[in-house]
Chimera marker file (.cmm) of the C-alpha trace (Angstrom):
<marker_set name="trace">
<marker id="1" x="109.727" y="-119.620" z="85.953" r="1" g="1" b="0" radius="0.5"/>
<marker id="2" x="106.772" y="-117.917" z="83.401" r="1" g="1" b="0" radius="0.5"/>
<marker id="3" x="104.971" y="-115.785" z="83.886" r="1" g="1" b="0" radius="0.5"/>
<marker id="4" x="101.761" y="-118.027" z="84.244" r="1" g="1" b="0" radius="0.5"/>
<marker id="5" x="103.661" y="-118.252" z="88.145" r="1" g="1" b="0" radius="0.5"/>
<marker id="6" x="104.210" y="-114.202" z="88.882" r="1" g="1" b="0" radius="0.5"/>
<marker id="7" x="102.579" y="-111.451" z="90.255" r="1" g="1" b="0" radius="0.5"/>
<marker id="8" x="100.900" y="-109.541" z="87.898" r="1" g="1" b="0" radius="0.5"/>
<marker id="9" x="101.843" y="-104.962" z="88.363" r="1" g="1" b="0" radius="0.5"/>
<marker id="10" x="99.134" y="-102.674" z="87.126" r="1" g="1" b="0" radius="0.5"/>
<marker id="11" x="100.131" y="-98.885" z="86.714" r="1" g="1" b="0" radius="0.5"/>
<marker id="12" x="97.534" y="-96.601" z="87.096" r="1" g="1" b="0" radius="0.5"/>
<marker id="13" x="98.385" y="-92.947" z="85.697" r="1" g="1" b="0" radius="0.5"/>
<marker id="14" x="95.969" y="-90.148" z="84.537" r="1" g="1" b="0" radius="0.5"/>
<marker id="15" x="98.348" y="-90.373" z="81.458" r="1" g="1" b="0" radius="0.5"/>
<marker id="16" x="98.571" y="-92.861" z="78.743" r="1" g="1" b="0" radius="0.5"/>
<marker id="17" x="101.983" y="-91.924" z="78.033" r="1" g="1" b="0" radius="0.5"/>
<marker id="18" x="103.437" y="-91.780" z="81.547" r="1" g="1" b="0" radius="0.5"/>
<marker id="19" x="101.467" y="-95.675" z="82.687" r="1" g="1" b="0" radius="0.5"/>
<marker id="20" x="103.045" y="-96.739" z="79.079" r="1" g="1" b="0" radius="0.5"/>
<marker id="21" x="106.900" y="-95.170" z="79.664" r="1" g="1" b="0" radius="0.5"/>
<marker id="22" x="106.951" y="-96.454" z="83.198" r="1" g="1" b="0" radius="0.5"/>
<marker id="23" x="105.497" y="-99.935" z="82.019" r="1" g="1" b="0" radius="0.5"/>
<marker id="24" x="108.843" y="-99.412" z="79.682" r="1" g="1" b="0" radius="0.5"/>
<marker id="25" x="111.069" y="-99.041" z="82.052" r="1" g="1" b="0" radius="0.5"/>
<marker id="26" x="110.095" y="-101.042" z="85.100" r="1" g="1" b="0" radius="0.5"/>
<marker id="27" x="110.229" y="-104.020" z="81.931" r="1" g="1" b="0" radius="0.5"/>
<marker id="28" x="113.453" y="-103.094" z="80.844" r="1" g="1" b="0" radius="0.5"/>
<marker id="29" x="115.101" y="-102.873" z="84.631" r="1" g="1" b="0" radius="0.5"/>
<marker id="30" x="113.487" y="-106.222" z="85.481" r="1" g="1" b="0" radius="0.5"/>
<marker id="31" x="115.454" y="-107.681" z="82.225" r="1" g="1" b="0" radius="0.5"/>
<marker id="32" x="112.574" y="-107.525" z="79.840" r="1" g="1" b="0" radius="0.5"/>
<marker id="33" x="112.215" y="-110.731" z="78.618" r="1" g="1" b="0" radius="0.5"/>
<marker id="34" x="110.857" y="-113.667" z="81.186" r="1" g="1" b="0" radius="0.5"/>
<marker id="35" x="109.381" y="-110.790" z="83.476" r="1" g="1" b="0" radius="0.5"/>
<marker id="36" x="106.487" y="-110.375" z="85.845" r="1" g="1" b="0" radius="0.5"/>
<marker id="37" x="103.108" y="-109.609" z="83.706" r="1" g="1" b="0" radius="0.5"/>
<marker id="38" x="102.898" y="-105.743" z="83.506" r="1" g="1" b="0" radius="0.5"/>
<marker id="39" x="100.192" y="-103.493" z="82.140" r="1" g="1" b="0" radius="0.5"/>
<marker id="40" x="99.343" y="-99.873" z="81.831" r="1" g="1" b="0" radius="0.5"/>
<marker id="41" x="96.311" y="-98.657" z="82.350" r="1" g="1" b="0" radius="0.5"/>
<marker id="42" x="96.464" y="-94.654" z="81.804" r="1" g="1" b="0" radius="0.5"/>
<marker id="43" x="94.090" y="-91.829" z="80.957" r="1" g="1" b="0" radius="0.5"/>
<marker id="44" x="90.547" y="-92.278" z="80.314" r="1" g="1" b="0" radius="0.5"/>
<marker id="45" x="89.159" y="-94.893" z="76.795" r="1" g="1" b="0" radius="0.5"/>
<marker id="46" x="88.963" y="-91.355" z="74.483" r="1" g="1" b="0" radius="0.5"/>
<marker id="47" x="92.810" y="-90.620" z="75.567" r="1" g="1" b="0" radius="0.5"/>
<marker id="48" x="91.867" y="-87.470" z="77.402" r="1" g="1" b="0" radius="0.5"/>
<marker id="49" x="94.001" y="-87.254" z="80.542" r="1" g="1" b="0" radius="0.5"/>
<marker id="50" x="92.238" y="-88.725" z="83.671" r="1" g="1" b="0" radius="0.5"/>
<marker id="51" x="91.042" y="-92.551" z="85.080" r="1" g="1" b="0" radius="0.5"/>
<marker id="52" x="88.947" y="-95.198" z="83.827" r="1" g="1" b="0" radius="0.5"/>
<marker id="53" x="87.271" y="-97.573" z="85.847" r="1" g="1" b="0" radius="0.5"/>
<marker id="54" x="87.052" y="-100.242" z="82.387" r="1" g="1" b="0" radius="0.5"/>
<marker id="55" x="90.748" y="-99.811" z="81.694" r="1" g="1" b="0" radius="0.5"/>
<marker id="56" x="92.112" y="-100.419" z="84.827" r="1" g="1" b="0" radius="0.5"/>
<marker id="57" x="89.537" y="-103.559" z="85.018" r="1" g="1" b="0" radius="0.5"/>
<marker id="58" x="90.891" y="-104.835" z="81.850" r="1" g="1" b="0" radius="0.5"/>
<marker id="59" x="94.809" y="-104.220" z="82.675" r="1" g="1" b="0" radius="0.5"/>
<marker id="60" x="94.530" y="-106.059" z="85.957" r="1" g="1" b="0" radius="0.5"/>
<marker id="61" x="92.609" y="-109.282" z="84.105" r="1" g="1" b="0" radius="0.5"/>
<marker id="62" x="95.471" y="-109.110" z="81.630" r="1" g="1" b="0" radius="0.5"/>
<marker id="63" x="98.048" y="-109.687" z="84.377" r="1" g="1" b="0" radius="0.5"/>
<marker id="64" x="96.298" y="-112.056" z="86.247" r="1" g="1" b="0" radius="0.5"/>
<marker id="65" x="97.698" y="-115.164" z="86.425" r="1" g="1" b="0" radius="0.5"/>
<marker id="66" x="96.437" y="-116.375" z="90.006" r="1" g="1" b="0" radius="0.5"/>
<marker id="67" x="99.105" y="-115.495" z="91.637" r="1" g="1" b="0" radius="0.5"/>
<marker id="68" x="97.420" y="-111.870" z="92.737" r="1" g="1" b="0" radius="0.5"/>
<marker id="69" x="97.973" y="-108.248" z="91.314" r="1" g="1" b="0" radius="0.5"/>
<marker id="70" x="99.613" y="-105.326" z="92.266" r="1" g="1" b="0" radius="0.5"/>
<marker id="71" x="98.396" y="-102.120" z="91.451" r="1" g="1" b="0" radius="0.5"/>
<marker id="72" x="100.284" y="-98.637" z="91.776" r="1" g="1" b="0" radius="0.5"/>
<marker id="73" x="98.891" y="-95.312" z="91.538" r="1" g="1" b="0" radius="0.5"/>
<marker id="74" x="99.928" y="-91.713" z="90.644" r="1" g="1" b="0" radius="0.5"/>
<marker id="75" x="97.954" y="-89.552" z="92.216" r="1" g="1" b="0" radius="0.5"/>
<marker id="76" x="94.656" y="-88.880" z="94.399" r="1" g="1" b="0" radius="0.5"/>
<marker id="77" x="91.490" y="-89.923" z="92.061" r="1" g="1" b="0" radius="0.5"/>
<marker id="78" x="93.237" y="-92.978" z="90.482" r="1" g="1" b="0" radius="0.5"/>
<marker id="79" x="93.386" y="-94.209" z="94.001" r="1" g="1" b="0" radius="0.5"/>
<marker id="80" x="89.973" y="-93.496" z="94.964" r="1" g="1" b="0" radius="0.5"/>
<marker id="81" x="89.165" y="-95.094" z="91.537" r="1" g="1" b="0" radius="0.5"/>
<marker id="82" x="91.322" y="-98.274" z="92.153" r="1" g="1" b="0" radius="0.5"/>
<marker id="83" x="89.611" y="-98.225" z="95.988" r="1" g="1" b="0" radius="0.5"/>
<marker id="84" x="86.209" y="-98.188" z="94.771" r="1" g="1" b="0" radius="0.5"/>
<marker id="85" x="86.813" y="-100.863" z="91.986" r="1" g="1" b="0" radius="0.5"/>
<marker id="86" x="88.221" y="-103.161" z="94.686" r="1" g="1" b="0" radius="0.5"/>
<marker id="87" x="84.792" y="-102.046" z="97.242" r="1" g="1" b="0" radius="0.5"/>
<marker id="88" x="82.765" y="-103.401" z="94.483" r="1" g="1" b="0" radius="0.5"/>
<marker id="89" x="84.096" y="-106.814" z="94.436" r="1" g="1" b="0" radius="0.5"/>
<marker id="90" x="83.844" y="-108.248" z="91.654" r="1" g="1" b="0" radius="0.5"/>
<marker id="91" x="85.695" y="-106.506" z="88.823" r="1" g="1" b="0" radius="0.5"/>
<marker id="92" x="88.983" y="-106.763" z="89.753" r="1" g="1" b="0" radius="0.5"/>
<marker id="93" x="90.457" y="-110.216" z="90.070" r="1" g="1" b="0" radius="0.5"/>
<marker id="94" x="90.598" y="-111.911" z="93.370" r="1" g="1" b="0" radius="0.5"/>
<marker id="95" x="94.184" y="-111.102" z="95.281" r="1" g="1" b="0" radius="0.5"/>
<marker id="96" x="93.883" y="-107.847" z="93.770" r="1" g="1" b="0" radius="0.5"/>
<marker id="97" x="95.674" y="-104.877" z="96.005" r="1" g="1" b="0" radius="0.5"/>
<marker id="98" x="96.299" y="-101.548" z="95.913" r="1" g="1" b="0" radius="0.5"/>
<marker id="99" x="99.834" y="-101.013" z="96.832" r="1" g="1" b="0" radius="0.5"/>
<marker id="100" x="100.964" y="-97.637" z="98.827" r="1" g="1" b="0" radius="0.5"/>
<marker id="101" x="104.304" y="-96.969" z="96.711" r="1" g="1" b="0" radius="0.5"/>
<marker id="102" x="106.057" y="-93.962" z="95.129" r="1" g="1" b="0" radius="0.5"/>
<marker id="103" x="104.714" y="-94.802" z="91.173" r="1" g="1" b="0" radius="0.5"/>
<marker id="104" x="108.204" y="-94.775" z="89.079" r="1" g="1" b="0" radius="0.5"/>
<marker id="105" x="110.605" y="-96.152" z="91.939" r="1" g="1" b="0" radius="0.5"/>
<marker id="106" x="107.627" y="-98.436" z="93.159" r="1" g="1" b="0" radius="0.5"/>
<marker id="107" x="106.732" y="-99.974" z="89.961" r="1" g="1" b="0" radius="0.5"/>
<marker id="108" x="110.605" y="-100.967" z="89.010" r="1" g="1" b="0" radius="0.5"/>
<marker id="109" x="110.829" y="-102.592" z="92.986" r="1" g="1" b="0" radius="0.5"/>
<marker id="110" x="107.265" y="-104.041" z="92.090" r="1" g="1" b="0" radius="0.5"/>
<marker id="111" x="108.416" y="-105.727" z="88.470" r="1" g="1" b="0" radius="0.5"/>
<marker id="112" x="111.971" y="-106.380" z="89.485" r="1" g="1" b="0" radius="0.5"/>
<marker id="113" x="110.364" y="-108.166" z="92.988" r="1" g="1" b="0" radius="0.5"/>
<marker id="114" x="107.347" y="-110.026" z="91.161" r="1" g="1" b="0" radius="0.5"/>
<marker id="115" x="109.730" y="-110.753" z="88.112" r="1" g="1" b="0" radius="0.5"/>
<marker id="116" x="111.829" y="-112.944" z="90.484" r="1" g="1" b="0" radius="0.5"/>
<marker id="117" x="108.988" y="-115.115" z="91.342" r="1" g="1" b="0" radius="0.5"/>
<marker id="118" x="108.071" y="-113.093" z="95.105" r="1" g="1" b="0" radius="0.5"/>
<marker id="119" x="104.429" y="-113.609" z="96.179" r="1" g="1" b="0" radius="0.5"/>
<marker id="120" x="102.188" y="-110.408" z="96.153" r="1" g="1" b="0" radius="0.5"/>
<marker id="121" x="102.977" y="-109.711" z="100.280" r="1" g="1" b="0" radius="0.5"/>
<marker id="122" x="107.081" y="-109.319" z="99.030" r="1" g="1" b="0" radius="0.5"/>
<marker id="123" x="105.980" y="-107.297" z="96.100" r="1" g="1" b="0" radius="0.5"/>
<marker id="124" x="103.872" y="-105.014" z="98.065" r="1" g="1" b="0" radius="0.5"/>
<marker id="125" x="106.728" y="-104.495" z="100.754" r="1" g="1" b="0" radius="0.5"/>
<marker id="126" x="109.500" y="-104.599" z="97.726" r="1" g="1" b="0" radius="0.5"/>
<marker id="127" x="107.354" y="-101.153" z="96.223" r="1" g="1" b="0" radius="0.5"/>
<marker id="128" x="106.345" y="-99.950" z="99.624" r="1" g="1" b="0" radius="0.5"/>
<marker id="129" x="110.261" y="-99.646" z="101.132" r="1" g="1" b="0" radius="0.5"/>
<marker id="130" x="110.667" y="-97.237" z="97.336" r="1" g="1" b="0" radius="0.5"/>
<marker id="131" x="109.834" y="-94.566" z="99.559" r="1" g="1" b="0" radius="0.5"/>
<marker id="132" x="112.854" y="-95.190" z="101.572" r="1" g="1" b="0" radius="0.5"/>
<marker id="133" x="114.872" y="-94.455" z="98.538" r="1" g="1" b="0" radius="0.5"/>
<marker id="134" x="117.720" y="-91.952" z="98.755" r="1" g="1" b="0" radius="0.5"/>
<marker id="135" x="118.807" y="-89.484" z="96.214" r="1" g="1" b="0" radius="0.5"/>
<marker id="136" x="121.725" y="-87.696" z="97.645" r="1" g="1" b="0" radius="0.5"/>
<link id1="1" id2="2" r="1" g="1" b="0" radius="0.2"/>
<link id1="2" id2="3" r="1" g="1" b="0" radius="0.2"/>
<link id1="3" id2="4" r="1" g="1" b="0" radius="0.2"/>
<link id1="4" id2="5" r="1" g="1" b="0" radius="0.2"/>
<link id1="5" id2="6" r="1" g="1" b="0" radius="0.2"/>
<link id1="6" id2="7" r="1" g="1" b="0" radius="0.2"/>
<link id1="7" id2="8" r="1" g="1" b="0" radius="0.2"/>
<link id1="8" id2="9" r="1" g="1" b="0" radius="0.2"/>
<link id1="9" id2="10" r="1" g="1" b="0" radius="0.2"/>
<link id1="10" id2="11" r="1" g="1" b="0" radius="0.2"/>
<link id1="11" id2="12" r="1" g="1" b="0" radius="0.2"/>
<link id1="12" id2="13" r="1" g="1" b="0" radius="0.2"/>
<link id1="13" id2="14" r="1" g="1" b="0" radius="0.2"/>
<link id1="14" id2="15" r="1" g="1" b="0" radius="0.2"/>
<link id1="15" id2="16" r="1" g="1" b="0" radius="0.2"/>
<link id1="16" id2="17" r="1" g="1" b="0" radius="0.2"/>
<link id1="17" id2="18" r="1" g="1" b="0" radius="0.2"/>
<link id1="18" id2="19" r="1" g="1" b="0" radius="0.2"/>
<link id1="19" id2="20" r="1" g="1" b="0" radius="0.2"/>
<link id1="20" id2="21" r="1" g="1" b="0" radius="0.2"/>
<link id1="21" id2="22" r="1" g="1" b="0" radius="0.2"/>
<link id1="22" id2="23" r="1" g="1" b="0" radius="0.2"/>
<link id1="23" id2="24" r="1" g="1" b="0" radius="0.2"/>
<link id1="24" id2="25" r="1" g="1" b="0" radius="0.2"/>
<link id1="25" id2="26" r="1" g="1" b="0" radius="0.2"/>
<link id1="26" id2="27" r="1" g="1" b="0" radius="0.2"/>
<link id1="27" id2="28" r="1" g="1" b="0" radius="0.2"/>
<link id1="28" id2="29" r="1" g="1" b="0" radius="0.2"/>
<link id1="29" id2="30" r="1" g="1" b="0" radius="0.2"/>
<link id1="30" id2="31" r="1" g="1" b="0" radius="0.2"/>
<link id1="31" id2="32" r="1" g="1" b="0" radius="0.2"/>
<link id1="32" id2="33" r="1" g="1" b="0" radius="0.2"/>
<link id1="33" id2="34" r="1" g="1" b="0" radius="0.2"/>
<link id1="34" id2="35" r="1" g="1" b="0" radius="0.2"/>
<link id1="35" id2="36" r="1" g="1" b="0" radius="0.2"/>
<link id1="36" id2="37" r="1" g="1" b="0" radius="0.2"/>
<link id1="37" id2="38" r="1" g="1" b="0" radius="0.2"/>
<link id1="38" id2="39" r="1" g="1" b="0" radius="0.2"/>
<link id1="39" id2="40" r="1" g="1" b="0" radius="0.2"/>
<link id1="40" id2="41" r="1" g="1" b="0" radius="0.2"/>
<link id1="41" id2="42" r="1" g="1" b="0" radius="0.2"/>
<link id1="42" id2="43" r="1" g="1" b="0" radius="0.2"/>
<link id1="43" id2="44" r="1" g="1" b="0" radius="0.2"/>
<link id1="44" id2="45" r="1" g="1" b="0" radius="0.2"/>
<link id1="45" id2="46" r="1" g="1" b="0" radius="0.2"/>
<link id1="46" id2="47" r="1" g="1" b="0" radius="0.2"/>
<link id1="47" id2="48" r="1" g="1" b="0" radius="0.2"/>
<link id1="48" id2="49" r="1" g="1" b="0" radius="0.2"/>
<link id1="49" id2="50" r="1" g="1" b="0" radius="0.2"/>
<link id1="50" id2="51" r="1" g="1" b="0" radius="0.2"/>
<link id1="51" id2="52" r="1" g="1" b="0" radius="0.2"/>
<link id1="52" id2="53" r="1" g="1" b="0" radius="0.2"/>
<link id1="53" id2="54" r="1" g="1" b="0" radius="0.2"/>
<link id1="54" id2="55" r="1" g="1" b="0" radius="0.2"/>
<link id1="55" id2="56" r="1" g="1" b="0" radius="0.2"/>
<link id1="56" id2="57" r="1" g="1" b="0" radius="0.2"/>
<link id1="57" id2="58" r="1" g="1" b="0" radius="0.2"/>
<link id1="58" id2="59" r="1" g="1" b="0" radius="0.2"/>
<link id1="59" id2="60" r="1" g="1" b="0" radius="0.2"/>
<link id1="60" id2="61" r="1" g="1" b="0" radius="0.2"/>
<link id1="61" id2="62" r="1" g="1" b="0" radius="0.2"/>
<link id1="62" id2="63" r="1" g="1" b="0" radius="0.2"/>
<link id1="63" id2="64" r="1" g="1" b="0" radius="0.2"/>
<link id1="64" id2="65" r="1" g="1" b="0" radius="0.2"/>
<link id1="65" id2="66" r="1" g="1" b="0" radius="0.2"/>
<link id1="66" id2="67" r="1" g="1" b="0" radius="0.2"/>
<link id1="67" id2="68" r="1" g="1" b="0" radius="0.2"/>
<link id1="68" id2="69" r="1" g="1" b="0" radius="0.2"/>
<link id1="69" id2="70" r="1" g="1" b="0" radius="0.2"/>
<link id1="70" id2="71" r="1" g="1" b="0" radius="0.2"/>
<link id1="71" id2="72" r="1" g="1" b="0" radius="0.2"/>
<link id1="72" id2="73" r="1" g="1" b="0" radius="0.2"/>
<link id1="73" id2="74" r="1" g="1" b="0" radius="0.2"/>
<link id1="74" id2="75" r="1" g="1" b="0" radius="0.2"/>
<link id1="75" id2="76" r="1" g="1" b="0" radius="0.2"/>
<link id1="76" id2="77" r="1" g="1" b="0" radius="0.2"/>
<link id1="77" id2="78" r="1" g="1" b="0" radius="0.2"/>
<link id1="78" id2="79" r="1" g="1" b="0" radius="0.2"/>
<link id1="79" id2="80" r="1" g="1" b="0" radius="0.2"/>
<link id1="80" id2="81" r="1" g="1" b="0" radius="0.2"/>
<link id1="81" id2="82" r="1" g="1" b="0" radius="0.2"/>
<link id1="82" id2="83" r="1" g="1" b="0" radius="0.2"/>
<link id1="83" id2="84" r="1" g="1" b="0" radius="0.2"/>
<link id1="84" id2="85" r="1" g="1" b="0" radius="0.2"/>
<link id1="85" id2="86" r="1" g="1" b="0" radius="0.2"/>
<link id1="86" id2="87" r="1" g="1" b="0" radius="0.2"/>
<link id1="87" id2="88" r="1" g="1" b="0" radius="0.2"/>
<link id1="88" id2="89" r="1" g="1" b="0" radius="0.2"/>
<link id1="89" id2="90" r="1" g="1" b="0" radius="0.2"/>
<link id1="90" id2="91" r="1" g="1" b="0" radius="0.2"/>
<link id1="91" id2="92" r="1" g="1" b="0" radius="0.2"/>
<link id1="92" id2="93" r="1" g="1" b="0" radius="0.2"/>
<link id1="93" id2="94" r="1" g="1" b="0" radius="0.2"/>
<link id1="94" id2="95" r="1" g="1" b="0" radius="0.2"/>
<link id1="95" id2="96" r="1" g="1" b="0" radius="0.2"/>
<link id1="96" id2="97" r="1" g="1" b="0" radius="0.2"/>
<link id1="97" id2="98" r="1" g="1" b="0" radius="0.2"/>
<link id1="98" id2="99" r="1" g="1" b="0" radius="0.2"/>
<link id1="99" id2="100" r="1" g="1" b="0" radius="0.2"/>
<link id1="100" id2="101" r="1" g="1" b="0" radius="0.2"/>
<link id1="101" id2="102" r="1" g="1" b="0" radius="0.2"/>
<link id1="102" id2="103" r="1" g="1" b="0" radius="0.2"/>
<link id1="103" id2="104" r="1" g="1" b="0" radius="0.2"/>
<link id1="104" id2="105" r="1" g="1" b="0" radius="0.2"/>
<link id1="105" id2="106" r="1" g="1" b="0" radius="0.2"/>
<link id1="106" id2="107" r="1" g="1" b="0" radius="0.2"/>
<link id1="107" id2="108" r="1" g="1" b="0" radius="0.2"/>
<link id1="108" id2="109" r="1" g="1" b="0" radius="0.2"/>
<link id1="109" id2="110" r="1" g="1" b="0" radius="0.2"/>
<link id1="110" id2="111" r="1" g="1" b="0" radius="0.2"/>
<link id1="111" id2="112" r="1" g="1" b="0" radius="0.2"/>
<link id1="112" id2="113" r="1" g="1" b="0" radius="0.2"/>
<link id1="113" id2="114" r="1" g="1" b="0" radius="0.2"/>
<link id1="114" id2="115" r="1" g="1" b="0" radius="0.2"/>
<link id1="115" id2="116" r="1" g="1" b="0" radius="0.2"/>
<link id1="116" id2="117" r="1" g="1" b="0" radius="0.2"/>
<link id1="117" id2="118" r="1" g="1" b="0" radius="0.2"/>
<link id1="118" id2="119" r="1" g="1" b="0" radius="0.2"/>
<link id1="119" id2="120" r="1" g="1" b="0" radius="0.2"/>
<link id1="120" id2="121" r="1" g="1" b="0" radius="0.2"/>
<link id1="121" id2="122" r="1" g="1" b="0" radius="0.2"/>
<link id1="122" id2="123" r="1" g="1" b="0" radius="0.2"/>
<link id1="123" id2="124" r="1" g="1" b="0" radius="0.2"/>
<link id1="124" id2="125" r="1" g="1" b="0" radius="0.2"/>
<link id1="125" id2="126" r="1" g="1" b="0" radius="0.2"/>
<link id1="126" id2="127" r="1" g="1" b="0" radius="0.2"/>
<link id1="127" id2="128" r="1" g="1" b="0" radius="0.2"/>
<link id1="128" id2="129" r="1" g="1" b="0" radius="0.2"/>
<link id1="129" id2="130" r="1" g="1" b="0" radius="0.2"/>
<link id1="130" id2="131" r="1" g="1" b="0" radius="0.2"/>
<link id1="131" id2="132" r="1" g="1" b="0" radius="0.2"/>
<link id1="132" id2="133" r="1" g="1" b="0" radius="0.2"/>
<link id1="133" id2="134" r="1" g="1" b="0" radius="0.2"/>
<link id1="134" id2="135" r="1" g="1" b="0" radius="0.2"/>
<link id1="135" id2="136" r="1" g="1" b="0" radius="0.2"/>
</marker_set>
């Protein structure tokens, strides 16, 4: 399957370097090669720490294949940033969705999940059940 057939994964961080180094990793868990479309979208367009609106536009149309878009969050005003881009309508691409998911364990469920071809409903629940995850 390409990716032209996948779930796209958006991660939202107020940091460049954390969206990038989780992109990393959920990529290389998920096999790297022939995964799900993945793109960071972290910190604000001068690089200061924060959101932006126009980046996290732009990731999700880079990922968008048709198939819908996931897109995790790290903490309060990137989701009130992704929420209001999604209550306007019309810059995010259609079958866009904020997904409710721990950011590091969600996103490798999310990439690993999409990467295998699920539709965006398996990929939500695939990120969503991260918070079930055990470390003991």
């Amino acid at each position: 399957m390409s990716d032209d057939e996948r779930v796209g994964v958006v991660l939202v961080s107020h940091s460049a370097a954390v969206a990038s180094s989780v992109a990393e990793l959920a990529n290389g868990l998920a096999g790297g090669a022939g995964t799900a479309p993945v793109a960071a979208a972290g910190g604000t367009e001068d690089g200061d720490l924060g959101t932006s609106s126009e980046l996290i536009a732009r990731a999700a149309r880079s990922v968008d294949r048709g198939a819908g878009v996931a897109l995790l969050v790290d903490l309060g005003s990137a989701v009130l940033t992704v929420k209001a881009l999604l209550a306007e309508g019309d810059e995010l691409p259609d079958g866009a969705r904020l997904v409710d998911a721990p950011f590091v364990e969600g996103a490798v469920a999310a990439v690993v999940t999409a990467s295998a071809g699920a539709d965006l409903d398996a990929v939500e629940t695939a990120a969503r059940e991260a918070y079930g995850y055990r470390k003991e």
